[in-house]
VEXMIKE-874823 format. One record per residue: residue number from 1; x, y, z of N, C-alpha, C, O in turn. Coordinates in Angstrom, 1 decimal, padded with zeros to 4 digits. Example, Ala and Ser with C-alpha at 12.3 -4.5 7.8 and 13.67 -1.06 7.14 Angstrom:
> 1, 013.2, -005.7, 007.8, 012.3, -004.5, 007.8, 013.2, -003.3, 007.8, 014.2, -003.3, 008.5
> 2, 012.8, -002.2, 007.1, 013.7, -001.1, 007.1, 012.9, 000.0, 007.9, 013.4, 001.1, 008.0
// end
This chain:
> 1, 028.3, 068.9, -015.2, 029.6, 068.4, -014.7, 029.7, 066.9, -015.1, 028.7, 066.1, -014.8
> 2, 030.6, 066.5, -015.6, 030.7, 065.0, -016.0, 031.6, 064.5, -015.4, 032.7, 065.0, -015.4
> 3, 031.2, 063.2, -014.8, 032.1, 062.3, -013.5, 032.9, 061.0, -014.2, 032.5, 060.2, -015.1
> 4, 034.1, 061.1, -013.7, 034.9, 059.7, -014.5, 034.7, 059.0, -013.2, 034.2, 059.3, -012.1
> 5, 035.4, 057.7, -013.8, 035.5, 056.9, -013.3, 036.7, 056.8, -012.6, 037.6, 057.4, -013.0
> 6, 037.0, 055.9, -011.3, 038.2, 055.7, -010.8, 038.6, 054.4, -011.1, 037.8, 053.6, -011.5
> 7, 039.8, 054.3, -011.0, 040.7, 053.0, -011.5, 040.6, 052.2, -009.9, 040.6, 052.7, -008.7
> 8, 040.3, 050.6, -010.3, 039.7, 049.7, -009.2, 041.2, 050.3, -007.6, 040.7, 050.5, -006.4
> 9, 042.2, 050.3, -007.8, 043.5, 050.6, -007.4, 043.5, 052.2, -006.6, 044.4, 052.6, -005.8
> 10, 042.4, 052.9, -007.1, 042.3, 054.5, -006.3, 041.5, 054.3, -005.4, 041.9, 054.9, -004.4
> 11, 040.4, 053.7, -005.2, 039.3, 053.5, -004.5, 039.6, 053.5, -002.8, 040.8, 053.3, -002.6
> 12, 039.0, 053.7, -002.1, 039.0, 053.6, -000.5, 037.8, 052.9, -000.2, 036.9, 052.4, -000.8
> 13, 038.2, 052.9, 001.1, 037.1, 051.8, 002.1, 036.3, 052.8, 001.9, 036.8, 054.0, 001.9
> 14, 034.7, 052.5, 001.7, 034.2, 051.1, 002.1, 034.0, 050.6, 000.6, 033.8, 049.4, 000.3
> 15, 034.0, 051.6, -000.2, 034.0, 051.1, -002.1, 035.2, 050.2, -002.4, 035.0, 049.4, -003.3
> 16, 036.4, 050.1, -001.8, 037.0, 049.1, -002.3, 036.8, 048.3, -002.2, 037.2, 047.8, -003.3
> 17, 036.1, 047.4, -001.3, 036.1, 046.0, -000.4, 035.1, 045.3, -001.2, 035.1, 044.2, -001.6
> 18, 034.1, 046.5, -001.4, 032.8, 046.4, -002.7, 033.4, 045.9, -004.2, 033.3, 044.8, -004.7
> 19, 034.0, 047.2, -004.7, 034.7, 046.8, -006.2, 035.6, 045.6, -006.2, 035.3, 044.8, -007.1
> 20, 036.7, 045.1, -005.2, 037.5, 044.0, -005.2, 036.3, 043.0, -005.3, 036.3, 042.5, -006.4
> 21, 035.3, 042.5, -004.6, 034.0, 041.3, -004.6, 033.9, 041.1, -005.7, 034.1, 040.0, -006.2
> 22, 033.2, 042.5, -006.5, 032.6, 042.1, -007.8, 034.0, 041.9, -008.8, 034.1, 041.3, -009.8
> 23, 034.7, 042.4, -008.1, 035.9, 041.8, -009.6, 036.5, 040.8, -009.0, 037.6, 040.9, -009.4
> 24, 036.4, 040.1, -008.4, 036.8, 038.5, -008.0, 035.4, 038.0, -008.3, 035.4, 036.8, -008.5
> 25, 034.3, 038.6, -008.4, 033.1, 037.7, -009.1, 032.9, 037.5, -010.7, 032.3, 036.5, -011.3
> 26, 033.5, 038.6, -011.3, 032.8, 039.3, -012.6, 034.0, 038.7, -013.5, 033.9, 038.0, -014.6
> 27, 035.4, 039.0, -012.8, 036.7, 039.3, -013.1, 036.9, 040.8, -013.8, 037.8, 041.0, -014.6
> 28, 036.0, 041.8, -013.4, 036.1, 042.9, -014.4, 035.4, 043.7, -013.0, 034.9, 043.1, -012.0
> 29, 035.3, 044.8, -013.1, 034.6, 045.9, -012.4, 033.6, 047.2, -013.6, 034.2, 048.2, -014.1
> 30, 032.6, 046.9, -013.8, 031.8, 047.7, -015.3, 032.7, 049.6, -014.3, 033.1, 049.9, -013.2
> 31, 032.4, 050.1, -015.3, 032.8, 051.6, -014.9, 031.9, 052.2, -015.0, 032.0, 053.3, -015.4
> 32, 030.4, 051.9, -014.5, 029.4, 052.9, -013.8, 029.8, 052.7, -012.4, 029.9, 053.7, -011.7
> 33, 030.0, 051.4, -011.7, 030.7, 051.0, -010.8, 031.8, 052.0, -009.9, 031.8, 052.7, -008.8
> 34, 032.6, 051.8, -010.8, 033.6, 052.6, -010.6, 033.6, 054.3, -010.2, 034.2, 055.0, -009.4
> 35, 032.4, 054.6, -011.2, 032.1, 056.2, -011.2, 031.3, 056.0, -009.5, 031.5, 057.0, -008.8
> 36, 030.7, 055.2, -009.0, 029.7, 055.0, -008.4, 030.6, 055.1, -006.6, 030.1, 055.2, -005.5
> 37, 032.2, 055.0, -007.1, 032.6, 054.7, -006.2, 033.4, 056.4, -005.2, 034.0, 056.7, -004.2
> 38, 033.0, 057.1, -006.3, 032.8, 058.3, -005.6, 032.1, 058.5, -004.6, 032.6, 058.9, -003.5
> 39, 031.0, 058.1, -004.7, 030.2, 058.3, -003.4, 029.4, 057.2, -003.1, 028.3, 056.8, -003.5
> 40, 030.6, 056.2, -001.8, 030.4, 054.7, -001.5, 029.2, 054.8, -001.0, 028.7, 053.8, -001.5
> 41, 028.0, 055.6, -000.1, 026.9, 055.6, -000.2, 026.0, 055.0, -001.2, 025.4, 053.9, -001.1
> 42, 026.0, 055.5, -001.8, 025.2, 055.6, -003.1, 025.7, 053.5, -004.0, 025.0, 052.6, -004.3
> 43, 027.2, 053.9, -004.1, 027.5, 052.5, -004.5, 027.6, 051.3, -003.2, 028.1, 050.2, -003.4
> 44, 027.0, 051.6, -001.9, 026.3, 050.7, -001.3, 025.0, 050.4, -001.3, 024.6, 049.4, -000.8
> 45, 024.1, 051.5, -001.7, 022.7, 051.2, -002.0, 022.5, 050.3, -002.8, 021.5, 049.5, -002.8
> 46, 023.8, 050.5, -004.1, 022.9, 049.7, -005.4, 023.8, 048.4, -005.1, 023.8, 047.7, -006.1
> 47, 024.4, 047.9, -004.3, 025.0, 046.8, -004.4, 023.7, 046.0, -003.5, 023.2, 044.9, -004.0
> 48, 023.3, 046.6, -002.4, 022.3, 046.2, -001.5, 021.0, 045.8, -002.2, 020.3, 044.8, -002.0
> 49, 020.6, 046.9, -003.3, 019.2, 046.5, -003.7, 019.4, 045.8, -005.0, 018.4, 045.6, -005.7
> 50, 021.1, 045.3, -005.6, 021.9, 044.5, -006.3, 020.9, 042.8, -005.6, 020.0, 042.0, -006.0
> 51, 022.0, 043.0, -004.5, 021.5, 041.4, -003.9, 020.7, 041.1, -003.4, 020.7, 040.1, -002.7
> 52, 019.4, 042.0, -003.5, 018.0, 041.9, -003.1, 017.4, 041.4, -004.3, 016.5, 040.6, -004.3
> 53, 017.8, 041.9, -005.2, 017.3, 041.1, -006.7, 017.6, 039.8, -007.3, 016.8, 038.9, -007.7
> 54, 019.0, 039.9, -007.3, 019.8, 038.9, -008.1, 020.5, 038.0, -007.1, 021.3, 037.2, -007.4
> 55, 020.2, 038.3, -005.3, 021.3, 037.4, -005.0, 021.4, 035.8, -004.5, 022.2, 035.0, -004.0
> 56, 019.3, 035.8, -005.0, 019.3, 034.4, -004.7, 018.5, 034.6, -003.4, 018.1, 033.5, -003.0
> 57, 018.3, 035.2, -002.8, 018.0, 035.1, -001.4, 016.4, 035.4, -001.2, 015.7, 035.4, -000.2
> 58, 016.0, 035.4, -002.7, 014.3, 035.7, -002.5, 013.6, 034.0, -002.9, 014.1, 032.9, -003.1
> 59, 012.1, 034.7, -002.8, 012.2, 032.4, -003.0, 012.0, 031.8, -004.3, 011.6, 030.6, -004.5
> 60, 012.5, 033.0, -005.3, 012.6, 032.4, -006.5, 013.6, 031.4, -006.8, 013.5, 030.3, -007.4
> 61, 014.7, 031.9, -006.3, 016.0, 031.0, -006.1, 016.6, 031.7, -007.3, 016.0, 032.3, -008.2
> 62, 017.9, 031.6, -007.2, 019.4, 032.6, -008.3, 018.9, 032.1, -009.8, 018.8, 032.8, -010.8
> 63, 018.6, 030.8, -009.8, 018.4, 030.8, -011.9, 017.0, 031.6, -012.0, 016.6, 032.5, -012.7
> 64, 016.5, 030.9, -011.2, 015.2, 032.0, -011.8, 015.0, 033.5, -011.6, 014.2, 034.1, -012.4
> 65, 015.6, 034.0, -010.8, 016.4, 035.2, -010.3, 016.9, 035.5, -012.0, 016.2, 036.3, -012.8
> 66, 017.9, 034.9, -012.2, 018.4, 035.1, -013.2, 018.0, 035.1, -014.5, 018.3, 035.8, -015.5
> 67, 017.3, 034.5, -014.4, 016.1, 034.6, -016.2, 015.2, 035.2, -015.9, 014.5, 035.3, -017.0
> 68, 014.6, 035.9, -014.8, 013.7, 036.5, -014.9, 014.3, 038.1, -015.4, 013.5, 039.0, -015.9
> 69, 015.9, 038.5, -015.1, 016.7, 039.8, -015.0, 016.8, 039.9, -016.3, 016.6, 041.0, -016.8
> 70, 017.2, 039.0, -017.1, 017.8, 038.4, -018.6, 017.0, 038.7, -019.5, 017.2, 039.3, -020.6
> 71, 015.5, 038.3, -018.9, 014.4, 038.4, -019.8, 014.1, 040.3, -019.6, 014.0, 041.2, -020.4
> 72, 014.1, 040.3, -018.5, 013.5, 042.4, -018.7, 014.3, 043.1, -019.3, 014.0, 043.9, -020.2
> 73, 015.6, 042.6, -019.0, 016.7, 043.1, -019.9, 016.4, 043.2, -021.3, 016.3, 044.3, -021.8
> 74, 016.2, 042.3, -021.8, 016.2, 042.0, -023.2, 014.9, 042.8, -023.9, 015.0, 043.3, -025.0
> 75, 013.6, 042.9, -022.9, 012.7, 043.2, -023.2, 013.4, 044.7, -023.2, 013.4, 045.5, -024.2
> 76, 014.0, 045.1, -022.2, 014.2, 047.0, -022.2, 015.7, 047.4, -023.2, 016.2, 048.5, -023.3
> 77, 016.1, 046.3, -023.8, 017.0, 047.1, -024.9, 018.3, 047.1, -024.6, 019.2, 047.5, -025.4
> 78, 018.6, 046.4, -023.3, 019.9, 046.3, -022.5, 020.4, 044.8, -022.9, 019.9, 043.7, -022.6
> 79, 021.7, 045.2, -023.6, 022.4, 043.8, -023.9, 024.1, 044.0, -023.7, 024.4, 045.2, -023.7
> 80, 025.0, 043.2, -023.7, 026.2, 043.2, -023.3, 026.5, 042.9, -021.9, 027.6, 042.9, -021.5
// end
């Protein structure tokens, strides 16, 4: 079975409140996101273990946060 994505505009609580953040953060919402927003569970897990990584809040601090994600990235083939 293959899952689309919803348009930022179809969404319900509690995935909207979610998708609107990152698209006032990003200015864009990616469309795994979106797919994700089928089952706000699931796209509250990964926003949660999102800002357990990247949100600054560990004691690397957000740039280093940040170049440490950039660098695995790059290492695993993920760019864009």
């Amino acid at each position: 079975m293959w899952m689309s994505s919803l348009r930022l505009g179809d969404t319900e609580e509690p995935a909207k409140s979610i998708l609107e953040k990152i698209n006032e953060q990003r200015g864009a919402v990616p469309k795994l996101l979106l797919t994700m927003a089928r089952r706000p569970d699931v796209l509250n897990g990964r926003q949660t273990m999102n800002m357990a990584v990247h949100g600054g809040n560990s004691t690397l601090g957000k740039r280093r946060e940040e170049l440490i994600s950039y660098y695995i990235a790059t290492i695993g083939g993920c760019y864009g």
